[in-house]
N, C-alpha and C positions, 0 to 999 in steps of 0.2 A: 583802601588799605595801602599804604604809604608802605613804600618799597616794595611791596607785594608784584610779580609779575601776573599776567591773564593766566598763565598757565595754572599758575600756584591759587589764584582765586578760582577757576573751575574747577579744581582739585577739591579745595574746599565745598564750593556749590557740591559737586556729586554725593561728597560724605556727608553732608547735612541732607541730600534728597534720600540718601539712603539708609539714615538712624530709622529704628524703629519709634513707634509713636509719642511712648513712654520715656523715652531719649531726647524726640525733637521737644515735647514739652519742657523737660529741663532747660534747654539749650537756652528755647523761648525765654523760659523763665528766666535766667541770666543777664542775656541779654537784655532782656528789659530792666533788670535792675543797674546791669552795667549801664544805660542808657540815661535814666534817672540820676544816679551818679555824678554823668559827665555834665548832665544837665544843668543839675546841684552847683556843682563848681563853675558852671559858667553862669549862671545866674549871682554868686557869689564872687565872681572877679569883676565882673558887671554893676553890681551894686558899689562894690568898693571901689571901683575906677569913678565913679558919678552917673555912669549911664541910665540908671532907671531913677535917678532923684525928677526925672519930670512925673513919673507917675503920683510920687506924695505930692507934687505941687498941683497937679491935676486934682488928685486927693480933696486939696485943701481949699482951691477954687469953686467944687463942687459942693463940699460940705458949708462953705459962704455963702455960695445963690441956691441954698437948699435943694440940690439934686443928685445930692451924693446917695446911692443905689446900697442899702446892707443887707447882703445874705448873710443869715442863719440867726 
């Protein structure tokens, strides 16, 4: 938590140990979509900088010496 002091993050910890169940589900829930998100976008600045263009050439090498792996 960027800028965040320890005081201000165990503040937070206590009020998430102390939501009720139905509460901390939501939260979960959230944050796991916030998570996914950040994810999304970094997997998207990534692709468009060039970083994962090894994986289609891996891709492509595989599918030539017939060992390229397809689920579904």
């Amino acid at each position: 938590m960027a800028g965040k002091s320890m005081t201000e993050i165990s503040e937070t910890q206590r009020a998430v140990l102390s939501l009720p169940d139905s509460d901390y589900a939501k939260l979960r829930e959230w944050l796991a979509e916030m998570e996914w998100e950040r994810w999304g976008r970094e997997i998207e600045a990534d692709s468009k900088a060039g970083r994962l263009d090894f994986l289609a050439t891996e891709a492509d090498e595989a599918k030539k010496n017939g060992t390229l792996v397809s689920f579904g």
